[in-house]
C-alpha positions in Angstrom: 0.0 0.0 0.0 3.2 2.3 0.5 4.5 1.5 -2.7 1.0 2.5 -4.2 0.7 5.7 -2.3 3.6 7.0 -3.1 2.9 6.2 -7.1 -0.1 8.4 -6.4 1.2 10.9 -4.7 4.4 11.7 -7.1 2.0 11.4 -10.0 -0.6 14.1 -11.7 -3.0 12.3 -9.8 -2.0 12.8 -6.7 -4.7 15.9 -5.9 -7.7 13.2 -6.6 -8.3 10.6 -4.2 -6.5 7.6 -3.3 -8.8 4.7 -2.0 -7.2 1.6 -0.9 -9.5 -1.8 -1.0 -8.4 -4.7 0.6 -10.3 -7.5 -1.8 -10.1 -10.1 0.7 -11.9 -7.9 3.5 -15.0 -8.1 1.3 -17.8 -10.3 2.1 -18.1 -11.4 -1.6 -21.8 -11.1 -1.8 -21.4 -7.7 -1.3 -18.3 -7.0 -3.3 -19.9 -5.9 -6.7 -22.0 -3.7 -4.9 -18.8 -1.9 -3.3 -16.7 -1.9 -6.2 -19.3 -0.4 -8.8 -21.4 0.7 -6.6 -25.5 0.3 -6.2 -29.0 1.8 -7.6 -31.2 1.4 -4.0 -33.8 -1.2 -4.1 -31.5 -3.5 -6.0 -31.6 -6.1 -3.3 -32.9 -6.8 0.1 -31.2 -4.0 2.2 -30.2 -1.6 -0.7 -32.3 1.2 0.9 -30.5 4.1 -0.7 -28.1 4.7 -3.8 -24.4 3.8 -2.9 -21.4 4.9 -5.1 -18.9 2.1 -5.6 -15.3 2.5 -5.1 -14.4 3.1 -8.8 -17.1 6.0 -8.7 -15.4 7.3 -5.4 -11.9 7.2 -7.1 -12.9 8.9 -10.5 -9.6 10.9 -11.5 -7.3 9.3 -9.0 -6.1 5.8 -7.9 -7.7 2.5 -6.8 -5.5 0.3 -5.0 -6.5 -3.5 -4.9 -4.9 -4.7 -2.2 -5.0 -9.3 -2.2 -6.2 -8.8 -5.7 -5.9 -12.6 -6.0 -9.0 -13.2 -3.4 -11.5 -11.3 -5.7 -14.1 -13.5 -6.8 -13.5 -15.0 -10.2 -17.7 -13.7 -11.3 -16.5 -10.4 -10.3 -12.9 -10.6 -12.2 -15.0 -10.4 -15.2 -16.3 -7.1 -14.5 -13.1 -5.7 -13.6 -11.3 -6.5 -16.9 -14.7 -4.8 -18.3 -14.0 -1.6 -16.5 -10.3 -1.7 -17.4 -11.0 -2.6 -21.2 -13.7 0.0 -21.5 -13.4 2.5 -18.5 -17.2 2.5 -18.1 -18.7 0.2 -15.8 -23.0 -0.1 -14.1 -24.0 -0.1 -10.8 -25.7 -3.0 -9.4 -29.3 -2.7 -10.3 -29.2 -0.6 -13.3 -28.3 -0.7 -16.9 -26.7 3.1 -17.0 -23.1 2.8 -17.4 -20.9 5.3 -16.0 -17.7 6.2 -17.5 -14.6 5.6 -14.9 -11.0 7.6 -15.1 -8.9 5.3 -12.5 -5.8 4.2 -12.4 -5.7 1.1 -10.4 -3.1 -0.3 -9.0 -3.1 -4.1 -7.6 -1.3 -5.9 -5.8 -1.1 -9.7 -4.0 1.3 -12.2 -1.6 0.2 -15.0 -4.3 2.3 -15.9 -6.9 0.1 -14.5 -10.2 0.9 -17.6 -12.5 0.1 -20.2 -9.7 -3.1 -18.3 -9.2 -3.9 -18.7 -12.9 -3.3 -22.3 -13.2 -5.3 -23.0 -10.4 -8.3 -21.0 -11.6 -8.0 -18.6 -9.2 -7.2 -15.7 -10.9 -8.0 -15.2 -14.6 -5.2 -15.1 -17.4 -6.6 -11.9 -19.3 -6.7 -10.0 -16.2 -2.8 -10.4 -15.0 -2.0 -9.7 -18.5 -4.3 -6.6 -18.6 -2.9 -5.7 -14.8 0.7 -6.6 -15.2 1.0 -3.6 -17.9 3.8 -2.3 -14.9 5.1 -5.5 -12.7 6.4 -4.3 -9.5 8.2 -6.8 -7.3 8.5 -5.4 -3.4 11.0 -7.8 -2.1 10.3 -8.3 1.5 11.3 -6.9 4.6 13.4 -9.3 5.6 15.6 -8.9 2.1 15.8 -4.9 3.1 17.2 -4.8 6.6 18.6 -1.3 5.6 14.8 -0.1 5.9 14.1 -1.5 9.4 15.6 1.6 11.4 13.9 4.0 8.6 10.6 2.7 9.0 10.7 2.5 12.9 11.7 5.9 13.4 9.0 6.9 10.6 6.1 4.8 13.1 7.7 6.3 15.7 7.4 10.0 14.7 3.6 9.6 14.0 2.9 8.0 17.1 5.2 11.3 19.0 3.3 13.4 16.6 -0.1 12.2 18.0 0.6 11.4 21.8 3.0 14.8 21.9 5.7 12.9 23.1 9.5 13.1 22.1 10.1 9.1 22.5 13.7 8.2 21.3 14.9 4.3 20.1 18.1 3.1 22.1 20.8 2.1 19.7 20.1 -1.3 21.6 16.6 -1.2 20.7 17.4 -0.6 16.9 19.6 -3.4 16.9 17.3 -6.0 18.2 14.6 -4.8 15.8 17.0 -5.6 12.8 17.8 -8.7 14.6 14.0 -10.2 14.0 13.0 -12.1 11.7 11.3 -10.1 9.2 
């Protein structure tokens, strides 16, 4: 999700929103509904008119987060939007043009995921247009003491505090197993 903020922030997107969507996090009955959004009386409970996520993020970035957990009915729909930029909300016929960039991202490996039926083939090509690989923590111990003083200065930032790491404690957090 860092890597995917910053993108949008150093971009000429950067004044439009950023939403971040964690697929997996989705109950996947409702997923179509949040992603492209809903006309209300489209099903039981749709008492008012909801805008999806791609709505919401019109002009800025979408960031699928666990891209790999998103229902395959619904992976259909998302290589629509891409393929097109317009998409519908659930319960109409109205299509509504979309100008995202998205941005998605998974712990799977992308080929496995295909093979197993997981993931369709069309939509890793169509979503692979620029592979990122984020090596992980553990491969970039040089980062540790840069990201713990970053967490650090938020956390003195919103408790007013002026905590300080020991060079001892900066030394067992590199010494974990990341």
């Amino acid at each position: 999700e860092l890597a995917a903020q910053t993108i949008h922030d150093l971009s000429l997107r950067r004044k439009q929103p950023f939403l971040p969507v964690n697929c997996g996090a989705i109950s996947p009955n409702l997923i179509e509904s949040e992603m492209f959004g809903r006309e209300r009386g489209s099903f039981t409970g749709a008492d008012r008119q909801h805008k999806g996520y791609f709505e919401r993020a019109n002009g800025g970035t979408l960031f699928l987060d666990e891209i790999t957990e998103m229902p395959i009915e619904l992976q259909v729909k998302l290589l629509r939007v891409l393929e097109t930029g317009v998409f519908m909300r659930v319960g109409t016929n109205r299509e509504i043009d979309s100008d995202v960039r998205v941005i998605a991202a998974t712990n799977r490996n992308l080929l496995e995921a295909v093979s197993d039926g997981a993931f369709r083939e069309d939509l890793m090509y169509r979503l692979a247009v620029v592979p990122l690989q984020v090596p992980p923590l553990r491969d970039r111990d040089d980062d540790i003491e840069e990201l713990a003083l970053h967490f650090l200065a938020q956390f003195n930032a919103a408790h007013q505090t002026d905590k300080v790491f020991s060079r001892q404690s900066l030394a067992a957090l590199r010494s974990q197993p990341w």
